[in-house]
ZAMARGU-4260 file (C-alpha; in steps of 0.2 Angstrom, whole numbers, plus 5000, padded with zeros to 4 digits):
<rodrens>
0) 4827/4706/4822 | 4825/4709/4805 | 4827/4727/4794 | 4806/4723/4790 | 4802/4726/4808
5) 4809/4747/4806 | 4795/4752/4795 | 4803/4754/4783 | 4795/4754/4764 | 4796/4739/4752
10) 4808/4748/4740 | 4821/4754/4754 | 4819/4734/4758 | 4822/4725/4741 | 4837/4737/4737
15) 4847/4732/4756 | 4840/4714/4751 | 4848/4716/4734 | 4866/4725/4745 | 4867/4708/4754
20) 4860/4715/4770 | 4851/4701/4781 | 4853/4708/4800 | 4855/4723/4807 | 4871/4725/4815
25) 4868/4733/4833 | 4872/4752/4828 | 4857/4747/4817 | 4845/4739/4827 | 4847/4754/4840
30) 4848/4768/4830 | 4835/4765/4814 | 4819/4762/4823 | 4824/4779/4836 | 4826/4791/4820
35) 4812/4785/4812 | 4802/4790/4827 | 4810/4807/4827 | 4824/4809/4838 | 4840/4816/4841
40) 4853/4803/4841 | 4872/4805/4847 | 4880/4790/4844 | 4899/4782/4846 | 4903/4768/4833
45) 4919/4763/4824 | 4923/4759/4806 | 4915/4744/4802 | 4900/4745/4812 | 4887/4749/4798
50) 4883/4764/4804 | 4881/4772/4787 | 4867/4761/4782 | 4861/4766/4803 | 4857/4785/4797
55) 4855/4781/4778 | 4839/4768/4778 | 4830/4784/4790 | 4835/4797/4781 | 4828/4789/4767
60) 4813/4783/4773 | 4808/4801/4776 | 4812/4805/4760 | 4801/4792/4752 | 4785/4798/4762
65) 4784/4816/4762 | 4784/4832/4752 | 4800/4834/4740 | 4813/4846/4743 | 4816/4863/4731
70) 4830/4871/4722 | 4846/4872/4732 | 4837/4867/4747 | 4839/4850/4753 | 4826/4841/4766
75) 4842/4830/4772 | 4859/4838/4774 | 4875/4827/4780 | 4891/4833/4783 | 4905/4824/4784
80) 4924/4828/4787 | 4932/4822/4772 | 4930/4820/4751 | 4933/4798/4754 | 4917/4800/4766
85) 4905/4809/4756 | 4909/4799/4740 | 4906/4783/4752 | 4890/4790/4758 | 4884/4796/4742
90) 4886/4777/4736 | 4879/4768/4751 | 4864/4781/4748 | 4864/4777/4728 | 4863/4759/4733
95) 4850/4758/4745 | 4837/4771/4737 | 4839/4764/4718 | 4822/4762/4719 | 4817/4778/4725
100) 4816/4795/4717 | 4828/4805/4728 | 4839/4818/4721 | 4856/4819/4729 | 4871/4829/4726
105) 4887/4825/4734 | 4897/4844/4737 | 4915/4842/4740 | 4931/4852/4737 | 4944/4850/4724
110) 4930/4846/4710 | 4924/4860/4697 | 4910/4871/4703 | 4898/4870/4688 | 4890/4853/4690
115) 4888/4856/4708 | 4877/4872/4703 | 4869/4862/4692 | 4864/4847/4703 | 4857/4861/4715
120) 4849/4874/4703 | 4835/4862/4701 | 4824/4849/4717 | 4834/4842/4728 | 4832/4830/4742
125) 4849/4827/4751 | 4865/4834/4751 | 4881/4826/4755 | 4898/4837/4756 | 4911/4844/4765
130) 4913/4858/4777 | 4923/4870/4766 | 4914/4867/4751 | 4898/4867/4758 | 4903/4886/4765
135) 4907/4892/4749 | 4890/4889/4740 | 4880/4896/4756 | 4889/4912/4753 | 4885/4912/4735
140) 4870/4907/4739 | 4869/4893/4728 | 4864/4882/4744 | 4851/4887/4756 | 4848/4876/4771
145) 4831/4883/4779 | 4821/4868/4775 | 4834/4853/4782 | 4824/4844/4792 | 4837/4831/4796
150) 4856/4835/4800 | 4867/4822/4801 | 4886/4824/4805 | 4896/4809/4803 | 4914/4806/4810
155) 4909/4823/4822 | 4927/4819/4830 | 4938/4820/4814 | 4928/4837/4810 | 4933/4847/4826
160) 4951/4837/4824 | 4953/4846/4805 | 4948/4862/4812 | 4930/4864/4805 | 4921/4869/4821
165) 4917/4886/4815 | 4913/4881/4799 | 4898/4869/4807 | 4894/4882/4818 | 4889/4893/4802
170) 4882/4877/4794 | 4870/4874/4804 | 4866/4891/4812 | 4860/4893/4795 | 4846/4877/4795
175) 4831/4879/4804 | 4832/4876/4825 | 4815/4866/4823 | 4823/4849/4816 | 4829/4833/4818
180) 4851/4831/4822 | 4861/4814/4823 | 4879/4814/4828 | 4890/4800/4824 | 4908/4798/4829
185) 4921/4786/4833 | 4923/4794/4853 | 4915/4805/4862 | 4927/4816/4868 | 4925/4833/4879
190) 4924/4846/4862 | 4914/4833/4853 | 4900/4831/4869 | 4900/4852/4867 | 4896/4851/4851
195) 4884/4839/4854 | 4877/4848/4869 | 4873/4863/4858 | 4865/4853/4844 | 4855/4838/4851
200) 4839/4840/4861 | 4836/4827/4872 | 4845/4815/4861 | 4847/4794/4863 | 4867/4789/4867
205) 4870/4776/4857 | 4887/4768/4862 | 4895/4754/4852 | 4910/4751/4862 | 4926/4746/4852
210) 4927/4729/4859 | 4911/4725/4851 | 4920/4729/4836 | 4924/4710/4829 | 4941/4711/4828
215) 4943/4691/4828 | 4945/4691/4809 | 4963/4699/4812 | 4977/4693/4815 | 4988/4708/4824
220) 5008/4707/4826 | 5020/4719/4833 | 5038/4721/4821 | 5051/4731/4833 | 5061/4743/4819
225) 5079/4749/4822 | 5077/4765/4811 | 5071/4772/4795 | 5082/4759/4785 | 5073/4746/4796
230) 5056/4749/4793 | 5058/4751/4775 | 5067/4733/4773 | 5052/4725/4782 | 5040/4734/4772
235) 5050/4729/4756 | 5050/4713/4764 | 5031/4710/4766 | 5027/4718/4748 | 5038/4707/4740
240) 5029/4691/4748 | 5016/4684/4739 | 5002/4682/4752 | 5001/4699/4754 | 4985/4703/4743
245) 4977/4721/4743 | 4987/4732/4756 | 4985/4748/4765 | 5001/4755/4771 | 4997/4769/4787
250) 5009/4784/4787 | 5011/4799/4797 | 5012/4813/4785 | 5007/4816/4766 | 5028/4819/4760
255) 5029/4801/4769 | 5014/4795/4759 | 5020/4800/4744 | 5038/4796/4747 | 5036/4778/4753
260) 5023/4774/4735 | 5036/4782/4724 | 5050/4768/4733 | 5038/4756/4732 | 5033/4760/4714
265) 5054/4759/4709 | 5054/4743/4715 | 5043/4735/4703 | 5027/4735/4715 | 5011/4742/4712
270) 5011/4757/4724 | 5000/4773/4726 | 5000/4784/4738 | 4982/4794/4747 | 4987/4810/4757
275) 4975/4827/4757 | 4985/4837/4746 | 4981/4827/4730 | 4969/4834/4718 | 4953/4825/4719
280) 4953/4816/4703 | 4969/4808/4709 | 4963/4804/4724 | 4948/4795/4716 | 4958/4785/4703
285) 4969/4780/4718 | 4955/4772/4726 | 4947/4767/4711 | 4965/4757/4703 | 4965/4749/4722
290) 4948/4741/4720 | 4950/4737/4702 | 4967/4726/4703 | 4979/4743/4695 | 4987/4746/4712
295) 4990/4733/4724 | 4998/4744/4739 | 4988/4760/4743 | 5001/4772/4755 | 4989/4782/4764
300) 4988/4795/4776 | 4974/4793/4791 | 4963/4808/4783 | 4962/4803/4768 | 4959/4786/4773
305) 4945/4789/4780 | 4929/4781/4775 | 4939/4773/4762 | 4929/4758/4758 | 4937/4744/4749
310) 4933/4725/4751 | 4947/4713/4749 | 4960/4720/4759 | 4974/4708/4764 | 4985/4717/4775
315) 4986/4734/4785 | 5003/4740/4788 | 5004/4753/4801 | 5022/4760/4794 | 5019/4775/4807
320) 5009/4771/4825 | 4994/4781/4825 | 4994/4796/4840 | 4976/4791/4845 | 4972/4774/4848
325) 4955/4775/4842 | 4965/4777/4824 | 4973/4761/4825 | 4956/4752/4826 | 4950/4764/4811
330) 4965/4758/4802 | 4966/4739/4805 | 4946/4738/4802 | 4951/4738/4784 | 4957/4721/4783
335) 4946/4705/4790 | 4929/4711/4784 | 4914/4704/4779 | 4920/4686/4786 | 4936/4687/4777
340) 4954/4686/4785 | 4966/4699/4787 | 4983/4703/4796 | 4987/4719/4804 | 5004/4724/4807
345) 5011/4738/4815 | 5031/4744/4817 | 5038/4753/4832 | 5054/4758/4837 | 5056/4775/4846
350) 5051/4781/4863 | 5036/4791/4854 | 5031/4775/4850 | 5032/4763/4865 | 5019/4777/4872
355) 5009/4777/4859 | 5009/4758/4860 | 5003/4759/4877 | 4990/4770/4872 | 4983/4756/4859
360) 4986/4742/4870 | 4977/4746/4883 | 4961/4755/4872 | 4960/4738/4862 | 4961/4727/4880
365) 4977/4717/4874 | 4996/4716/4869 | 4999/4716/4851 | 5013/4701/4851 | 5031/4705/4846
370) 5036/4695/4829 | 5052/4693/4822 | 5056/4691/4801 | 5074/4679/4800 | 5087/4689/4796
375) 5078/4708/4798 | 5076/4705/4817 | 5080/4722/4829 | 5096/4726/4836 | 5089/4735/4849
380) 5072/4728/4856 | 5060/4738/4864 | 5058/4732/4882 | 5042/4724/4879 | 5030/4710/4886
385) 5023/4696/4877 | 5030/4681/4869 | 5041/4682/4852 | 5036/4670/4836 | 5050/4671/4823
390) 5045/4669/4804 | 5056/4660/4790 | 5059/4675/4780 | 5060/4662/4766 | 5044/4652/4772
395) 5032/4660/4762 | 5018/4647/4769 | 5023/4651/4789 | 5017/4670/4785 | 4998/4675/4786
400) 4984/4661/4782 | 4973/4675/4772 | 4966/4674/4752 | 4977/4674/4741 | 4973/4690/4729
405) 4988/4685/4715 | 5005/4688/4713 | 5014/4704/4711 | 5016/4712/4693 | 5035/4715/4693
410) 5045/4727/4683 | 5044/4745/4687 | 5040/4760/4679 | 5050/4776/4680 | 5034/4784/4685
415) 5018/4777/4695 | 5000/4778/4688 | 4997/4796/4698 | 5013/4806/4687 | 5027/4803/4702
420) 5042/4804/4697 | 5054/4789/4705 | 5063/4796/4719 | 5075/4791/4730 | 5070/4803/4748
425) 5065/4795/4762
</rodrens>
């Protein structure tokens, strides 16, 4: 199957041509050709699976062939839990309609109002934005909804999990009842089917299971931690080598986030840390120095990683085990894409985290297998399964076969890029 048997129109075509997009993946092929005929679509997909470009290339489609919208009253609205996603979302959509006149506005919190009122003082075709923000224009009326004729909420799951159920009840209570809703989400758990059951009309399932997701480009290991001290000496050890290219290091919580990249930073590496209590602009410049080469380690939080989109990734470090398993796929789908190689590696120690190992292991079909570094192995081992391979601390060639994204830049600053001071806490 190609993308010129959807029916879609020649610019929407030469634009994905131009985006490198040859086949659809199968979020794609199930999803586009449904939409297009008009209907209601709840769909389960992971990160990875190119399900952006699966409501995008619809939505714009519409867009291309009918009426335009009017001031502050966009034909396609999409919501999306978090300010990464929507600036993702408001790309992919710049990319694939460049040759299209559609006016978008992205509308996201922790950004000045007035060129958001601007952008919807005058036609417009498609918003993207956040719940909060999105709230507050509707109440200053700025925003009116009543001629949507496609919703789309992406990441549904992540939405209820940051507590924004009432908040989309308002958003959409406020868009007409006679139009088309797609739900995508990473699971389809009990709140999410609710929402979904007072959404959709007779919607399609869609279901791209997890082991669908490729996850043969990634090589996955298990480092068992003593302690706190533990964990930072093997994350020390694995920044300092030099196969480690881009790297995204997985926290727990923002004061960990920003904690860990401040250590990092002191140490002469080039750390920043992405956790939801950043300004914005900070946020951006953190993702934007990880893309350009500035930052080399991005310590992040799982909300504010998400729909973080950046190519090249070398290494995921899962510092903390995620509590849901469907995280640690959204967390290690950010290395080994696009045909490349990547490592995932992932510390556990406590008894929190045998469980949550479990959990993982058995959502992902497999045991992650227990690796040693010489001379930071565990005192105490966690009574797992699996065989042990031990890595020459010293043998740089023995760890990881993936690109080689250049060397370190040593000496440190006494602050990072984003105004942290250095800092000793933990």
């Amino acid at each position: 199957m190609s993308f010129s048997e959807f029916n879609l129109s020649e610019p929407i075509l030469r634009a994905i041509t131009e985006c490198g997009y040859t086949t659809p993946t199968p979020i794609q092929s199930q999803s586009i050709p449904q939409i297009i005929a008009g209907r209601d679509i709840l769909a389960s997909a992971q990160t990875g699976t190119g399900k952006t470009a699966a409501f995008m290339l619809p939505a714009l489609a519409r867009l291309s062939e009918f009426k335009k919208g009017s001031s502050g009253s966009p034909r396609v609205l999409v919501l999306t839990p978090t300010r990464e996603l929507a600036a993702q979302i408001t790309d992919a959509t710049r990319k694939y309609g460049r040759y299209l006149r559609v006016k978008s506005a992205v509308i996201l919190g922790g950004v000045p109002y007035g060129p958001q009122f601007r952008d919807l003082s005058g036609s417009i075709d498609l918003v993207v934005g956040t719940p909060g923000r999105l709230i507050d224009h509707l109440d200053r009326g700025s925003l009116k909804l009543d001629r949507v004729e496609l919703l789309i909420l992406d990441e549904a799951d992540r939405m209820l999990d940051m507590g924004f159920r009432d908040a989309v009840d308002r958003i959409v209570a406020a868009a007409p009842n006679a139009r088309q809703t797609l739900l995508f989400s990473a699971t389809v758990d009990r709140e999410t089917a609710a929402l979904a059951s007072r959404l959709l009309t007779d919607p399609l399932r869609v279901s791209i299971a997890s082991t669908q997701v490729s996850q043969a480009q990634i090589e996955q290991r298990l480092h068992v931690t003593d302690d706190l001290s533990h964990k930072k000496r093997l994350l020390h050890h694995f920044a300092s080598d030099p196969e480690c290219g881009r790297t995204i290091v997985f926290t727990a919580t923002k004061r960990d986030a920003e904690a860990l990249a401040i250590e990092l930073s002191g140490k002469g590496h080039r750390a920043a840390s992405l956790h939801g209590d950043m300004g914005q602009s900070a946020r951006t410049r953190a993702v934007r120095d990880l893309k350009d080469g500035r930052v080399r380690i991005l310590v992040a939080t799982d909300v504010a990683a998400r729909g973080l989109d950046v190519n090249g990734i070398s290494h995921v470090i899962n510092f903390d085990l995620p509590q849901a398993a469907e995280d640690y796929v959204h967390r290690i789908g950010r290395t080994g894409r696009a045909g490349a190689t990547g490592i995932a590696i992932s510390f556990a120690g406590s008894r929190d985290d045998q469980q949550r190992l479990e959990r993982i292991e058995r959502f992902i079909g497999k045991r992650l297998p227990q690796t040693t570094i010489e001379g930071l192995e565990p005192t105490r081992p966690m009574a797992l399964d699996g065989k042990k391979k031990v890595y020459n601390r010293n043998d740089r060639n023995n760890y990881g076969k993936t690109p080689d994204y250049g060397r370190r830049q040593e000496g440190g600053a006494k602050r990072n890029p984003y105004g942290n001071r250095r800092s000793s806490a933990a």
